[in-house]
N, C-alpha and C positions, 0 to 999 in steps of 0.2 A: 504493500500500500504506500510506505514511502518512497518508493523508487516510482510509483505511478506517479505520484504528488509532486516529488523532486519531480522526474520528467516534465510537468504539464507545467511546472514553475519554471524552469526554464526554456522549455518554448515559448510560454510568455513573454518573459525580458527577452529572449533572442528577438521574434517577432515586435515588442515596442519598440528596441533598439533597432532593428531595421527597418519602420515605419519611421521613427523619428530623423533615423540617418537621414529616407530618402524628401524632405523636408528643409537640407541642407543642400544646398548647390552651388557649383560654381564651373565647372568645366560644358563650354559650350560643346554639345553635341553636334552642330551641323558643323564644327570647322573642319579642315582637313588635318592629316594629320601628317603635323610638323618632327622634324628631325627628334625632339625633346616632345611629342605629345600634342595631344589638341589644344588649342587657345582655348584660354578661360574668360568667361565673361571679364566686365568689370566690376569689379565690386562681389565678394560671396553674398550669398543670402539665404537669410534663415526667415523660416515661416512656422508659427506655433501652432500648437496641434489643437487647440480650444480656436481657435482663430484664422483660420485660413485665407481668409480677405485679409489678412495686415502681415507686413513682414517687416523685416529690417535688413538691412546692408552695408557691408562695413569692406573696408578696401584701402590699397595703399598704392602710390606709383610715384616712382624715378628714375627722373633720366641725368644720366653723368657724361660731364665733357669734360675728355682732354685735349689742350688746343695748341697750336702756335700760331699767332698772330702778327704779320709784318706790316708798319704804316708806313710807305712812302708820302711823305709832306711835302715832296717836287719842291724841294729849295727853300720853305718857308720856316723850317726847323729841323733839328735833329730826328731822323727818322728812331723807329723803336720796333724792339722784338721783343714780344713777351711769350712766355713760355707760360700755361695755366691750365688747370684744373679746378671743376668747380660745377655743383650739382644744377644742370639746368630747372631742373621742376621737382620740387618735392611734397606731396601732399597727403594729406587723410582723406578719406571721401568717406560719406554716412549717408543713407537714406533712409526715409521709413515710410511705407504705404500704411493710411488709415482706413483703407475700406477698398470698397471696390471701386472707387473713382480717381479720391484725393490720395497724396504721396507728398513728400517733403525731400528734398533733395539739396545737399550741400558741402563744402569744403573746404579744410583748413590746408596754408600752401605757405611754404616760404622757397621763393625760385630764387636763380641764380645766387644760391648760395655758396661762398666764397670766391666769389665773381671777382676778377679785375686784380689788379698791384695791390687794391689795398687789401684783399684778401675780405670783404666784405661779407659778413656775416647775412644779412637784410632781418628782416622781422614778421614771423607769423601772419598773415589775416586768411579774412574771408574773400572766395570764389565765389562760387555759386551757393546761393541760400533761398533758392523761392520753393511754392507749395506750386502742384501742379494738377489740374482737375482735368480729369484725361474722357471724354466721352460720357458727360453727364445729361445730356442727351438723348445717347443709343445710335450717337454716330459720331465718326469719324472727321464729319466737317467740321466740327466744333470741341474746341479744346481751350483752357487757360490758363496762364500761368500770373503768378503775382510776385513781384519784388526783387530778387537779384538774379534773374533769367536772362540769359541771352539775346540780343537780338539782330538779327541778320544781316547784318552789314557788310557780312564776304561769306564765301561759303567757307574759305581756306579756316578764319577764321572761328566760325560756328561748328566744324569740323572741331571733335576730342582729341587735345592733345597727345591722345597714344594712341591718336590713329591717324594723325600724320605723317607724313614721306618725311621731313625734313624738321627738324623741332624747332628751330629759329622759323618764324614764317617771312613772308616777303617784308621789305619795309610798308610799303603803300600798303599795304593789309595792316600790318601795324599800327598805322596814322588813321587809318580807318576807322579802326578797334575804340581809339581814344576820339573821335574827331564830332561824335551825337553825343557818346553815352560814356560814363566813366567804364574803362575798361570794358564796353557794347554789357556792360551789364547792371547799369545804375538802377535804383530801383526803380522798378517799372510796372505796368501792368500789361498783358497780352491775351488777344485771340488768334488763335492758331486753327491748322486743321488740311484737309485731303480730302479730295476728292479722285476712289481708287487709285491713288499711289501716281494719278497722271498728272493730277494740278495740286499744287500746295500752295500754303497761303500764310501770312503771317501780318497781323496790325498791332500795332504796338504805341504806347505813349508812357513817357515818364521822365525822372532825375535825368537833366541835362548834363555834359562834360562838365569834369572836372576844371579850375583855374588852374590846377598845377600840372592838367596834361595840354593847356593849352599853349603849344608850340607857335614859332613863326618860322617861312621860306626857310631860315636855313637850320631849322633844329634849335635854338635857343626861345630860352624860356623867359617870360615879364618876372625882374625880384621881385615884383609884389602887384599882382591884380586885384581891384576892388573892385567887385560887381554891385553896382544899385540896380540893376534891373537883370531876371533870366527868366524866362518860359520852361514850361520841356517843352522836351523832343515829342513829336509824333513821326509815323511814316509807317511802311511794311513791304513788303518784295512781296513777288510770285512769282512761281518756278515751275515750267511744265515739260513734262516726259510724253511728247507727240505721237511716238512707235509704239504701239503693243510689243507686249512683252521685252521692253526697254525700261520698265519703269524705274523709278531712283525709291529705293524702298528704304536705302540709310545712310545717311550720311558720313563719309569717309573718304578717307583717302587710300587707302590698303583692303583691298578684294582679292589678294592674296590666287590671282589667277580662275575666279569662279566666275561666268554668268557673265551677266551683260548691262549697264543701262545707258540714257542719254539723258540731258538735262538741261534746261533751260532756264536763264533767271533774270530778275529786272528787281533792284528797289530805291525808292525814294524815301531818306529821311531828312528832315528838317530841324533844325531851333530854330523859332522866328525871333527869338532877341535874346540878345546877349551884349548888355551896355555897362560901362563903367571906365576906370583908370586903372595908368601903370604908375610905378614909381618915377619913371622918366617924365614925368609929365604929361603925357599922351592920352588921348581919350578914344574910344572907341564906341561906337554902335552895329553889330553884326548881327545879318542873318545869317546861319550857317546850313548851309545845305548838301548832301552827298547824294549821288546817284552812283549805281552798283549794277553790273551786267557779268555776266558769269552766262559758264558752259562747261561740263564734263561726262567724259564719256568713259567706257571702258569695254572691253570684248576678251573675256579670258585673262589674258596673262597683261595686256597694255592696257595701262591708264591713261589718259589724257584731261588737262582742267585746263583754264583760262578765264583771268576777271579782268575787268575796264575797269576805273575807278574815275570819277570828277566830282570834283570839292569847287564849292564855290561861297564866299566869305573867309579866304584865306588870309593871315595877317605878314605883312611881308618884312616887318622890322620893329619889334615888341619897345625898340629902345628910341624909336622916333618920341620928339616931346612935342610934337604938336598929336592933330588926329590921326592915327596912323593908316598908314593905305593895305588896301584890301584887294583882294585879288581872286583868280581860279588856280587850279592845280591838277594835271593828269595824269594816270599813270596805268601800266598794266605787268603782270607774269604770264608767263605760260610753264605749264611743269609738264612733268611726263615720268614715265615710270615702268616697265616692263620687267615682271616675277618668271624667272625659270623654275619650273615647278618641278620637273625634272632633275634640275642640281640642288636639290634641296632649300629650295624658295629664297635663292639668290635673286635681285634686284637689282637691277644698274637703274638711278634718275637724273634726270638733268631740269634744271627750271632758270631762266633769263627774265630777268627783268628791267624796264625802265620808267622812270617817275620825275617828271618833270616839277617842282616841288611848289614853283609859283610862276607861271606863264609870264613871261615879259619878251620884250625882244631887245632889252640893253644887258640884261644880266644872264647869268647861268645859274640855274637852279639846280641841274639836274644831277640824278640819282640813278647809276645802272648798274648793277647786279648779277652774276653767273655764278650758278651751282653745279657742281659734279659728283656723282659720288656712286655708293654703293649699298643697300643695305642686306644682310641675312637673317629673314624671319626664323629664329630656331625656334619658337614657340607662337608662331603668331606675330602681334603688338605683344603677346603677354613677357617674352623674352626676345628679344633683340638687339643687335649691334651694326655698326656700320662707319662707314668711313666716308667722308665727303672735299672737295677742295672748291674753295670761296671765292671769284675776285670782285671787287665793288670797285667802282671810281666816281667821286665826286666831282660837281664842275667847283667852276673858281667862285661861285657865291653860296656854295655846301661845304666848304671846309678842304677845297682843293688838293685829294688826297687821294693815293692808292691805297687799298688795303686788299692783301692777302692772307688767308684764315686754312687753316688744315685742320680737320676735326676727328677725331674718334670718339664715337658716343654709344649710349649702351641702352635701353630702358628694361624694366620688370615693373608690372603689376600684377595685383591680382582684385 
């Protein structure tokens, strides 16, 4: 009778403990499998057994650079080679779904840690912190999100940094990022949504840029901006997939050789005012407006992307003491990328860019960019490394400079 009783007690806990296992997850099933194993989601996640509509999620990702970096300053100063190491992205992420609609999603990051000569430590914060009400509805056209959410201003950008080709992204995606919204994720509020995966949709209004990410023409910052008057931002893109069976089902940079889509995009965002002074004296009134055009494909093992960028209320000398003059600015990349799935998801990519910083025809503003390199998926994004070579050149009113960069970089999450 006790060996009955032991038996039936132990099939118990065996069976609780294998129901409760399967409850825990994290290894994506549909990935292929990589040299070291299937890619893992982001994020694990646990779902409790009283509670099936609520979970939580908990995760971690870094990426390390080691670099040598040579500035040519064409005769304006001592050129420089620096030799560094130093953690590009390092972050906590956490999620937690309440139910069947709402979810919570957010993250703590300290990037470019011990960045540069002085070996720079930076300082904790917050990424992404908004709540997300996904199909309250009973469809897919309709979705929301509230308060530090992303919002569309590149796809390069809106793309998860560990599912990009390249972890530095372009600059003009960079000026992008800052140029609505602090870091495209101020707080905000948004409607989102799709219709069958062919048109997607995104309106959004909230927390305008930042004063301390607001740049002028050549990269320098106002000592001291006083805003008396700002709006937010409103605006939203749409982005449509024309072809059957082309649709863009996720946002990424890394398809890791599967499937197929095509894509299409267009957005306009706005600050209709942004008034005050600098410490120079200078005064300002700007409207500041961005339009966004994008396109990426892929077929198997080749990726292909491309974005236009045009800024218009651009500031061309933050240290002017009277009203300072304003301007437009253009720019675009093109990348590319093709996975041998074969040599174990080896990747050669190349991406060119150029950005014209403030359109004039007495100065030079301009900003051009080439990337070369290589990466090897051995687990996906979830473990990766690669090798890249950088050159940029600035004109003579950006800082009149060559620079060449050599990278070796690594990421792991899970």
């Amino acid at each position: 009778m006790k060996k009955v009783l032991f038996s039936a007690f132990t099939s118990l806990v065996m069976a609780t403990m294998a129901a409760s296992a399967n409850e825990i997850t994290i290894i994506d099933q549909k990935s292929p499998d990589f040299i070291l194993g299937k890619q893992t989601h982001i994020n694990m996640k646990f779902v409790p057994d009283d509670a099936p509509d609520m979970w939580l999620k908990a995760g971690v990702r870094i990426q390390g650079t080691f670099e040598n970096e040579q500035i040519d300053y064409r005769g304006a100063k001592e050129n420089t080679d620096l030799t560094d190491a130093y953690l590009r992205r390092v972050r906590f992420e956490v999620a937690a779904g309440f139910g069947k609609h709402a979810s919570f999603v957010m993250d703590v990051r300290n990037d470019k840690s011990n960045y540069g000569i002085q070996n720079t430590e930076g300082n904790f914060n917050v990424g992404d912190a908004y709540v997300k009400i996904k199909k309250p509805h009973g469809t897919s056209l309709i979705n929301y999100k509230l308060y530090r959410a992303k919002i569309d201003v590149s796809r390069t950008e809106t793309v998860k940094s560990a599912r990009v080709i390249a972890y530095d992204r372009p600059y003009v995606a960079d000026a992008a990022a800052q140029y609505i919204s602090f870091n495209r994720r101020g707080t905000n509020a948004q409607v989102y949504g799709d219709w069958k995966k062919k048109i997607h949709y995104q309106i959004a209004a909230g927390d305008s840029s930042s004063p301390d990410k607001i740049i002028d023409a050549s990269g320098g910052k106002a000592s001291t901006v006083t805003l008396t008057e700002q709006s937010y931002f409103v605006g939203g893109k749409v982005r449509v997939s024309p072809f059957d069976g082309w649709e863009e089902t996720k946002r990424t940079e890394t398809y890791f050789g599967k499937g197929k889509h095509f894509s299409v995009g267009a957005s306009y965002w706005i600050i209709p005012k942004l008034k005050g002074s600098t410490s120079a004296g200078g005064s300002f009134d700007l409207s500041r407006e961005l339009q966004n055009y994008e396109i990426s494909a892929h077929y198997n093992g080749l990726f292909l992307q491309a974005e236009y960028f045009d800024f218009a209320g651009v500031v061309e000398d933050w240290k002017a003491t009277t009203d300072v003059t304003t301007g437009s600015s253009t720019g675009y990349y093109v990348t590319g990328e093709y996975v041998f799935v074969d040599l174990g998801y080896i990747a050669p990519f190349a991406r060119y860019e150029s950005w014209e910083r403030f359109d004039s025809e007495t100065k030079d503003y301009q900003v051009k960019s080439a990337i070369a390199g290589i990466n090897w998926y051995l687990r996906g994004n979830t473990t990766k490394v690669g090798m890249y070579y950088q050159k940029d050149s600035y004109g003579v009113d950006t800082g009149n400079k060559g620079v060449e960069r050599v990278r070796l970089v690594s990421q792991w999450f899970f």
